[in-house]
N, C-alpha and C positions, 0 to 999 in steps of 0.2 A: 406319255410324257405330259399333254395335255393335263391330263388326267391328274396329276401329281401338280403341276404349278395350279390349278383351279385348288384342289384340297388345300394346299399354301394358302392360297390368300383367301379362301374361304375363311381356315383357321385363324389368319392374320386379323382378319377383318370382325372375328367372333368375338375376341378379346379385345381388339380396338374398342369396341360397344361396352364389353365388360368393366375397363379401365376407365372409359371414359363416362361409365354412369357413379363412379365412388368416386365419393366428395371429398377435398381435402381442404382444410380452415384452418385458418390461424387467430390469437390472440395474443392481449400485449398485457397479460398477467399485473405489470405492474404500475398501468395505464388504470384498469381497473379496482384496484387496491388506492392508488391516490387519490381516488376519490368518494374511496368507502367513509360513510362517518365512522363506523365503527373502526377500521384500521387509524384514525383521527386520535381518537379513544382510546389503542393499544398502546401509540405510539407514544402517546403522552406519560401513560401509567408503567411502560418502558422505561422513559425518558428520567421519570421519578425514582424510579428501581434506580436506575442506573447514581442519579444523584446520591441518594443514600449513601451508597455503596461509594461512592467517590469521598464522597464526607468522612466516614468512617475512617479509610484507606489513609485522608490525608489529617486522621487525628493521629493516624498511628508513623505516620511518617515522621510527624513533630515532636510527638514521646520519641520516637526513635533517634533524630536528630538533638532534642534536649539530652538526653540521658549522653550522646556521643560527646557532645559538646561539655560538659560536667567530665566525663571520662578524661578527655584531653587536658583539661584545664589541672584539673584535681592530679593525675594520675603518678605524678613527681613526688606526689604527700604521700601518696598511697602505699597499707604493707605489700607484699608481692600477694596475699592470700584474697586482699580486697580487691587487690587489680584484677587479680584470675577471675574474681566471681563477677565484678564490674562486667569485664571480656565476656565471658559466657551468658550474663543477663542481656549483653546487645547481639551475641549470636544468636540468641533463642529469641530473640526480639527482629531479627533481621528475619528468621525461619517462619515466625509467627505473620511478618507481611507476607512474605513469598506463598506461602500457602492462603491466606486471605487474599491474595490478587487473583491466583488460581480459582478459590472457591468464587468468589464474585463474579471472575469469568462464566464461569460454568451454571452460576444461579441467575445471571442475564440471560446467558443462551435459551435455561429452564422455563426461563419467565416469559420470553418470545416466543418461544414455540406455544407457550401453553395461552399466552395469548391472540397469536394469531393465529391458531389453528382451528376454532369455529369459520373467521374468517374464510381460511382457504377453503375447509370443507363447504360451505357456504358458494364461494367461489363454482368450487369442482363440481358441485351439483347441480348449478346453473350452463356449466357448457355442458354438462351430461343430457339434461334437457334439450339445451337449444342443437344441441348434435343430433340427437334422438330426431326430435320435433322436423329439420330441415332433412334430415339422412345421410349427413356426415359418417365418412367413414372414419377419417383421421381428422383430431385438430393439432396441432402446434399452438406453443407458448412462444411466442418469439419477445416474450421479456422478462420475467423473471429466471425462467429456465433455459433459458436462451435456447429455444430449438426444441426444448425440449417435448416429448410427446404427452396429451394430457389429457386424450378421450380416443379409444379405438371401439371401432363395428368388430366382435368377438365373430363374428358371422365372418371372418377373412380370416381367422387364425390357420396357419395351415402345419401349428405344432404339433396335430397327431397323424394328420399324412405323413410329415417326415419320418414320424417316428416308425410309424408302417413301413416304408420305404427303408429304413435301416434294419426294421425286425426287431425292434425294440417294445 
């Protein structure tokens, strides 16, 4: 019996040391982005995107708006053949924004990604260093990703033990 509670804390005591030599860090992702010049830079040439595209949007809200407003006014004088095509030039005009909001959504998103992604690479390969460099096992993002994980020691993976362990 002896013999068994010594093995116990023997074993306890092995992985105590084990656990307690892997490093775990955190960072605050977007602590470091506010004060990159270059995310400064993205932000701006964003910001510019994003104008355009607001410009654009609200020329066509006003064509859209002028032509309704002529519609209404006029539409009493009108044959029934002008009114129908009247109709269908501001449905196709109503379809023509919906899909340009859509598209400008989607060419913002384009244009962020493709500009802040030197940045984060940039980023990621500075914790990949300083994780490396100190012996970080794990770090944490505790601000962009909220939590989320952002550097592991592949030396802990224990995804083909299990896999043994299943017979897989």
């Amino acid at each position: 019996m002896k013999t068994y509670i010594l093995t116990i804390f023997l074993f306890l005591s092995i992985n105590y040391i084990g656990l307690s030599q892997q490093l775990f860090g955190h960072i605050n992702s977007q602590e470091i982005i506010s004060i990159m010049p270059e995310a400064a830079t993205a932000q701006l040439a964003l910001q510019q995107e994003l104008e355009d595209l607001q410009e654009q949007g609200k020329i066509m809200a006003e064509e859209y708006e002028s032509q309704l407003k002529d519609f209404q006014i006029n539409q009493e004088n009108m044959s029934e053949a002008i009114r129908n095509d009247k109709l269908k030039s501001l449905q196709d005009l109503e379809e023509r924004i919906t899909l340009f909001q859509q598209s400008a959504q989607q060419s913002i998103q384009l244009k962020e990604a493709e500009l802040f992604e030197p940045i984060l690479t940039k980023i990621q390969n500075a914790i990949d260093e300083v994780a490396k460099d100190k012996g970080y096992a794990y770090v944490f993002d505790i601000g962009g990703n909220a939590g989320g994980l952002v550097y592991k020691n592949d030396s802990y993976d224990m995804t083909n033990l299990v896999k043994s362990k299943l017979n897989l």
